[in-house]
C-alpha positions as CSV (number, residue, x, y, z in Angstrom):
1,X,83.3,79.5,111.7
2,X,85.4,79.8,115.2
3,X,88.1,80.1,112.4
4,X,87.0,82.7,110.9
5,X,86.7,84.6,114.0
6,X,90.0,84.2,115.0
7,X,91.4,85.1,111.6
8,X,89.7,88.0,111.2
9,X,90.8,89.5,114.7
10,X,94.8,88.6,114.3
11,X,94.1,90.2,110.6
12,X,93.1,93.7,112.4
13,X,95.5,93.3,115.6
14,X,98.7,92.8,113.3
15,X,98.0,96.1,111.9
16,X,100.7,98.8,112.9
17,X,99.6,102.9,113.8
18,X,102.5,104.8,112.5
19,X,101.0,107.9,111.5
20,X,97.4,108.0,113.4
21,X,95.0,110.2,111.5
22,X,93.4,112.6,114.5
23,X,90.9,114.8,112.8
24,X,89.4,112.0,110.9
25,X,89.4,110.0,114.5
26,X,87.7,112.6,115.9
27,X,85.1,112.9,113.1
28,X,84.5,109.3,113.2
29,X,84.0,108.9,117.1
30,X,81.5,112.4,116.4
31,X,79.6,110.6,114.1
32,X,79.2,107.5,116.1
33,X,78.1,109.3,118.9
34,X,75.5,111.5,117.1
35,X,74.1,108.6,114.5
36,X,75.4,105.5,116.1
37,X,76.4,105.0,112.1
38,X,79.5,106.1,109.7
39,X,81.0,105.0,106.8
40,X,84.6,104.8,105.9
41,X,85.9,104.8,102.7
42,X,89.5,105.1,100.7
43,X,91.8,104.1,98.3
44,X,93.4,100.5,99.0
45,X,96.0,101.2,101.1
46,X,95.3,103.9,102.1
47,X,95.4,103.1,105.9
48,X,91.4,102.2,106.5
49,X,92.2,99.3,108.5
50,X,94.9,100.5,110.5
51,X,92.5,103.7,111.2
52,X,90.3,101.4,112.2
53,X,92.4,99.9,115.1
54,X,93.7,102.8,115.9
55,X,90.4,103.8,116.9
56,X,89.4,100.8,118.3
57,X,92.6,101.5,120.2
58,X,92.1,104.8,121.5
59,X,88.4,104.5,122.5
60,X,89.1,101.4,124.6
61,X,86.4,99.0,122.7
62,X,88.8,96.0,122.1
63,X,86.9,93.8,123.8
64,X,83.4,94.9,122.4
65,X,83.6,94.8,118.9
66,X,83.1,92.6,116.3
67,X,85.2,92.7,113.4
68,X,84.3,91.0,109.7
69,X,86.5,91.7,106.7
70,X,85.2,89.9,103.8
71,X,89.1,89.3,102.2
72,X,90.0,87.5,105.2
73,X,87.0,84.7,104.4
74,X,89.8,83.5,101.8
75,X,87.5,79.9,101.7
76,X,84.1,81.9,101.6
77,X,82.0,80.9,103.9
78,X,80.0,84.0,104.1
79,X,77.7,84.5,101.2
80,X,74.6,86.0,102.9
81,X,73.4,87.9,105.2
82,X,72.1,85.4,107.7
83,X,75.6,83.8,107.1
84,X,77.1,86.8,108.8
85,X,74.7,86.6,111.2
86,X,75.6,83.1,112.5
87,X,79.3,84.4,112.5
88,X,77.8,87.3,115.2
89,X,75.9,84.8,117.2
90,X,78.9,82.5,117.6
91,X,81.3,85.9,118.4
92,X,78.9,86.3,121.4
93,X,78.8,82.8,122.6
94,X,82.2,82.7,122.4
95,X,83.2,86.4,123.8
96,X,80.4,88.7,124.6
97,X,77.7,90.8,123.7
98,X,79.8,93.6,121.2
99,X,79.1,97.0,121.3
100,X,80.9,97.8,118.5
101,X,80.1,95.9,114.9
102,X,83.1,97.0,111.9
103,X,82.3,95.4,108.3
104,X,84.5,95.3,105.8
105,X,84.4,94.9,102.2
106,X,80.6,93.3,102.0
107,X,79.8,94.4,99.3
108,X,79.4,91.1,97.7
109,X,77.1,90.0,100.4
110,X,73.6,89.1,99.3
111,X,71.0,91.4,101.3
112,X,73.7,93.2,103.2
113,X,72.0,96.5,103.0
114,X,68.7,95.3,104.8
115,X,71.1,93.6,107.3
116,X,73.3,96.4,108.1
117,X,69.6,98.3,109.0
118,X,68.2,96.0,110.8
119,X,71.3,95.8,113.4
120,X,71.3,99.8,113.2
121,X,67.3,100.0,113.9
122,X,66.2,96.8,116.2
123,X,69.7,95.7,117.7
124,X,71.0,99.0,118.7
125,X,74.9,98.4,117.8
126,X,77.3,101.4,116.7
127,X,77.9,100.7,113.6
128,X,81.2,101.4,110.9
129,X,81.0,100.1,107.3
130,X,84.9,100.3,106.0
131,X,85.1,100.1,101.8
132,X,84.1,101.9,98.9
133,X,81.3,100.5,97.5
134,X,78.6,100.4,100.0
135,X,76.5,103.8,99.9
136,X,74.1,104.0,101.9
137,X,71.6,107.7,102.0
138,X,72.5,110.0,104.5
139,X,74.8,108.3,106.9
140,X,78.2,110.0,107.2
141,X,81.3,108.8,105.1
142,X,84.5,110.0,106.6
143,X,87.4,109.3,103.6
144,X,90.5,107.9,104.4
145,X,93.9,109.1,102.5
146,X,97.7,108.6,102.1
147,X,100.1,110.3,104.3
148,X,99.6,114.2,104.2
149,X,103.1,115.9,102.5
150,X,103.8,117.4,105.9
151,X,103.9,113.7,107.8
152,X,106.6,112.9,105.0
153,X,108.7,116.4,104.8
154,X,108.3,119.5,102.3
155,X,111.9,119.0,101.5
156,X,110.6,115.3,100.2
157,X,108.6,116.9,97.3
158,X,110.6,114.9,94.6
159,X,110.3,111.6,96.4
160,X,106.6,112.5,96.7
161,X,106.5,112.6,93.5
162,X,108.0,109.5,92.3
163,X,106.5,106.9,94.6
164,X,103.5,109.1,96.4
165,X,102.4,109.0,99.7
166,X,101.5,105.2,100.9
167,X,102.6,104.8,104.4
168,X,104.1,101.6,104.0
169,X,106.3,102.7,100.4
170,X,107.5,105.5,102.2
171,X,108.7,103.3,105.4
172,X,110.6,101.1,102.8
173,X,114.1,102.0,101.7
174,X,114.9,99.8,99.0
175,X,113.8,101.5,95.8
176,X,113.5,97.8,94.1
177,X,110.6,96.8,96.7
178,X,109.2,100.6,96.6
179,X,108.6,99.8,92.8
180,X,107.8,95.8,93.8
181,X,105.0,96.8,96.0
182,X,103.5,99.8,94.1
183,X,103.1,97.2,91.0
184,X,101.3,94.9,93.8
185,X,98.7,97.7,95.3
186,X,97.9,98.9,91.7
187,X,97.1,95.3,90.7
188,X,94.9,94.9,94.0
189,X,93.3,98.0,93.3
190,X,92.5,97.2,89.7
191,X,91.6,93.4,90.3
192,X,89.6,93.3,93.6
193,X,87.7,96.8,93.4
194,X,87.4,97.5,90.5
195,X,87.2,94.3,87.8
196,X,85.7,92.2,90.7
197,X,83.5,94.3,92.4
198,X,82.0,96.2,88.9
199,X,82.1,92.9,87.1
200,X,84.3,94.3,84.5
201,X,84.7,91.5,81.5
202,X,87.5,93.1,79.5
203,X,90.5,93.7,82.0
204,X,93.3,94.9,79.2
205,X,90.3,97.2,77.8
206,X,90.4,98.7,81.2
207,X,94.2,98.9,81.4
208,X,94.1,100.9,78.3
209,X,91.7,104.0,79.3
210,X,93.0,104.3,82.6
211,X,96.7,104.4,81.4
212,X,95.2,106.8,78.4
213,X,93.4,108.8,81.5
214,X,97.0,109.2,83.3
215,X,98.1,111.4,80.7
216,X,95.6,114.1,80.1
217,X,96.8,117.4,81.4
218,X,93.5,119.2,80.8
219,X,89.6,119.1,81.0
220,X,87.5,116.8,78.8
221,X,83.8,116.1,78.0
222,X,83.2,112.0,77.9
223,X,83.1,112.6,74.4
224,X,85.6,114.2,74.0
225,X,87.7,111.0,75.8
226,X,85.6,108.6,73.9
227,X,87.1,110.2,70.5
228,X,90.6,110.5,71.7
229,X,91.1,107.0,72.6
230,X,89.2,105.8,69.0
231,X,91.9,108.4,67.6
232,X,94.6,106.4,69.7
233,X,93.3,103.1,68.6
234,X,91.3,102.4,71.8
235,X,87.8,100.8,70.5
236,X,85.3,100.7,73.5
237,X,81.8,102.2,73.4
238,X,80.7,105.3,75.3
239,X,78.6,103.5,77.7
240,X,81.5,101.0,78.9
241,X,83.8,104.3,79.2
242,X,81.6,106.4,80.8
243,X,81.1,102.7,83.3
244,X,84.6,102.1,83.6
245,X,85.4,106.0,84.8
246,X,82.6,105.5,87.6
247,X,83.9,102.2,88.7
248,X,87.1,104.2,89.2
249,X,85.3,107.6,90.6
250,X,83.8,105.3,93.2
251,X,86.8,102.9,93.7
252,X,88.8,106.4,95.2
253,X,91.2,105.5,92.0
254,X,90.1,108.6,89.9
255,X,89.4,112.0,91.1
256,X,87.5,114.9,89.0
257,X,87.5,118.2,89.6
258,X,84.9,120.6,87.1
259,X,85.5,124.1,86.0
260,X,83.8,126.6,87.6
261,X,83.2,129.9,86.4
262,X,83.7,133.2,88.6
263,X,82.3,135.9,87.3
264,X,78.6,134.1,87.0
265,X,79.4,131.7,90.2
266,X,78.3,128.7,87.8
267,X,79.7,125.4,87.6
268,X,80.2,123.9,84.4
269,X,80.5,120.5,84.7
270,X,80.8,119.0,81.4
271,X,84.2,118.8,81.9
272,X,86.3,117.2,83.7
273,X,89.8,117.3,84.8
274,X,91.2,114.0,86.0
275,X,93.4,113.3,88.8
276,X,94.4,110.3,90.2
277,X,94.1,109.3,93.9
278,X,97.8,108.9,94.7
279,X,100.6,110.2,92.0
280,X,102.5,106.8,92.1
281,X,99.4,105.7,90.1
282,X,100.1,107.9,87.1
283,X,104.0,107.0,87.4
284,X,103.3,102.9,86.7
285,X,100.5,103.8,84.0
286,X,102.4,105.8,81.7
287,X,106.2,105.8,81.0
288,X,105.7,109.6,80.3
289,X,104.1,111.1,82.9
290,X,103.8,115.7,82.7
291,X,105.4,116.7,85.3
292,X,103.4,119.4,86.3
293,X,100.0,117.3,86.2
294,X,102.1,115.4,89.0
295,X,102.6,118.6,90.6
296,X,99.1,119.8,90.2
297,X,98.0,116.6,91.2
298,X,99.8,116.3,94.9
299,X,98.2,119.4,95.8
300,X,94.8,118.6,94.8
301,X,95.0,115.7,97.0
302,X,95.9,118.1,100.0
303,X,93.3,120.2,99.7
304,X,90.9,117.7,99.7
305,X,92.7,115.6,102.8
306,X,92.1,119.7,104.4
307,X,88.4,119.3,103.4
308,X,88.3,122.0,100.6
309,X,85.7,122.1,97.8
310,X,87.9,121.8,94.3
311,X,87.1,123.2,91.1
312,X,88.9,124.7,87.9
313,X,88.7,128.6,88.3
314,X,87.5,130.6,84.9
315,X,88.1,134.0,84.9
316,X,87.5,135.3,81.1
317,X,89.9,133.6,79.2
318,X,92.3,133.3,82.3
319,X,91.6,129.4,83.9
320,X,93.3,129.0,87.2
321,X,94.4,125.7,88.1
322,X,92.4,125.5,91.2
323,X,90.0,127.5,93.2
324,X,89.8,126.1,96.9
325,X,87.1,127.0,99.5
326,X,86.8,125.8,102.9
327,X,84.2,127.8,105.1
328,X,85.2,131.8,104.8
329,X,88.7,130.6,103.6
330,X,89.4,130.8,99.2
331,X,92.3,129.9,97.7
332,X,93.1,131.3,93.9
333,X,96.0,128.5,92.7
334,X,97.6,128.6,89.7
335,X,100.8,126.4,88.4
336,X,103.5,128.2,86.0
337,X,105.6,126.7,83.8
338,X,107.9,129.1,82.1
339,X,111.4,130.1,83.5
340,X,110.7,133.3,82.0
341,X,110.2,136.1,84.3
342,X,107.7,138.4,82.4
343,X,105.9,135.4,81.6
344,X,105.7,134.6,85.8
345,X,104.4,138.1,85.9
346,X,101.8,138.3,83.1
347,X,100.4,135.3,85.5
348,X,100.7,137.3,88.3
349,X,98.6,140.3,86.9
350,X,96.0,137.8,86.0
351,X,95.4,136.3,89.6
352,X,95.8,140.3,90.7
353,X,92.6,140.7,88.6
354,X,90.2,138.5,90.0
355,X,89.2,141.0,92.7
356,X,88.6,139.0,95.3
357,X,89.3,138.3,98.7
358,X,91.0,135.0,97.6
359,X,94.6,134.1,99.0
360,X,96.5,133.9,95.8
361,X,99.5,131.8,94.9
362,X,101.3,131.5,91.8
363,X,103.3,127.6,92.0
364,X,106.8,127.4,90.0
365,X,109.2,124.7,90.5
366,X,112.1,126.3,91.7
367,X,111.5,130.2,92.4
368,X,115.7,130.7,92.1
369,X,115.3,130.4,88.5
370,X,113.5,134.1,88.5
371,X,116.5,136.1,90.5
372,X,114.0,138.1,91.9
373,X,114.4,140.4,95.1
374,X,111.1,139.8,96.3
375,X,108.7,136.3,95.5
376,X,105.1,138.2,95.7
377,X,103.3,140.5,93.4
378,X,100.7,142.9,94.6
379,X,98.8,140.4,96.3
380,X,100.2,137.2,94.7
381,X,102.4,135.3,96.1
382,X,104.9,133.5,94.2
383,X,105.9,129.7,96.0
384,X,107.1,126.7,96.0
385,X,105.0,123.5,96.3
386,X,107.1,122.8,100.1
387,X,105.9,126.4,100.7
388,X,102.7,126.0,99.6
389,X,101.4,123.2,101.7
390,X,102.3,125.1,104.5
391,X,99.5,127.4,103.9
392,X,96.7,124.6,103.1
């Protein structure tokens, strides 16, 4: 068990901070002050861990805190509950009394729930639960994402969106490990949280939907997916599909994002648009990736790492690509396609109409290709993704 210990503390301590996340720092230090509780969640690899130290770091608690990480118990040893609990007992015999208690990946720990009370309620301890797939009512979850465009450079948009926005794939030059390690973290993220943790029986089932998902460019109903893939020669029942996009949902793989109509203020969330947590993701899954859902889906990533509630915007028969709010701030966002210039326009008049009090932008890929004098229209503005971030 003393073994345990001391693996699990070099496993957090070898971690390196290149690019600290502040405003979630500061939320997570907020909520442990306020509820003596949080949660924190993300994709794998996303940086949880080294957030973790980082704050650890910063609030001076390395030598009152306790640190469990279920993957580092390689030999398993903890199975239970009170089998964590030995593993505290011996932490204080052997170094002190923590303050702090940081549990990762339990999920597979019998009566972890009741346990992770009972130190919140009769033991007093602050308290951070670090993974995915322990929810527990009302207790803050403070999410944990790749590098923000702006940490990697505007002018990197292309790089962005080949290999996405990992810290440690963008720290690597070699394009032959980039690809190396990308084809690693997908398999982790498929095999441990997903096909592990949901029990899923059928792994090259699996493989098929979510590469099948990486290629929809528009909203669907479940039904609507469940016929599509039966059409593509996909055979898997509703109720497996509809288990195997939650799995996903809550593994931080999959992202959805529901229309939402303006004129009534109604969501309609019977379908779904599909994004994927990192773009890299839709790159390995299919060899023909749209470009613009890449495009589309970079953005919707930073508007939700800038805290924005996300939907599809219906306006008539006009549908926006996103509609952003954040507190009094809207966003109308809309992606064009065509190099034609009256087509750019005709979009133009359309986000002009919605008679709002939304800041509107109209995204091309390259806004030389339109020779115009002047890159807004009434109120539109006409950018670049680069140019657009810089607003988020």
């Amino acid at each position: 068990m003393d073994n345990l210990l001391e693996r699990n503390k070099k496993h957090l301590l070898s971690k390196k901070v290149f690019f600290p996340q502040k405003n979630a720092l500061k939320n997570l230090v907020s909520a442990l002050n306020k509820d003596k509780i949080a949660i924190v969640s993300g994709m794998r690899y996303s940086g949880k861990t080294k957030f973790i130290l980082d704050m650890i770091k910063k609030t001076n608690a390395q030598e009152n805190v306790f640190y469990f990480n279920s993957e580092v118990d390689t030999s398993k040893k903890i199975h239970t509950s009170n089998d964590l609990d030995i593993l505290l007992e011996l932490h204080k015999r052997i170094e002190s009394e923590p303050k702090l208690i940081v549990l990762q990946n339990i999920n597979k720990i019998e009566w972890i729930k009741s346990y992770i009370w009972e130190l919140y309620k009769k033991r007093k301890y602050k308290i951070i639960i670090v993974g995915n797939n322990i929810k527990i009512g009302g207790i803050k979850e403070i999410e944990i994402f790749p590098l923000k465009i702006e940490k990697i450079g505007t002018d990197n948009i292309e790089n962005i969106l080949q290999y996405g926005q990992i810290e440690e794939v963008q720290l690597i030059r070699d394009l032959y490990f980039k690809n190396f390690l990308l084809r690693n973290i997908l398999e982790h993220i498929v095999l441990r949280d997903i096909i592990y943790t949901y029990d899923i029986k059928n792994t090259d089932l699996y493989y098929q939907v979510i590469s099948y998902m990486s290629q929809l460019d528009r909203c669907v109903s479940l039904r609507e997916l469940h016929r599509e893939l039966q059409n593509h020669g996909v055979t898997i029942a509703l109720m497996t599909l509809t288990d195997y996009v939650d799995a996903s949902i809550k593994s931080k793989l999959l992202r959805k994002v529901s229309k939402y109509d303006i004129k009534t203020r109604k969501e309609i969330s019977s379908k779904i648009q599909y994004y994927f947590a990192d773009v890299w993701l839709r790159n390995l899954l299919t060899e023909t990736p749209h470009l613009e859902s890449l495009r589309e889906n970079i953005i919707l990533n930073e508007l939700e790492k800038k805290w924005y509630s996300v939907h599809r915007g219906i306006n008539g028969r006009f549908e926006m690509t996103f509609q952003a709010k954040k507190w009094k701030t809207l966003l109308s966002i809309h992606f064009h396609n065509s190099d034609d210039k009256n087509e750019l326009k005709k979009d133009a008049r359309k986000l002009t109409k919605l008679w709002d009090d939304s800041q509107k932008f109209l995204v091309v890929k390259d806004k030389e290709v339109y020779n115009m004098r002047k890159y807004f229209f009434e109120d539109a503005q006409i950018v670049e993704i680069g140019e657009l971030v810089k607003y988020l």
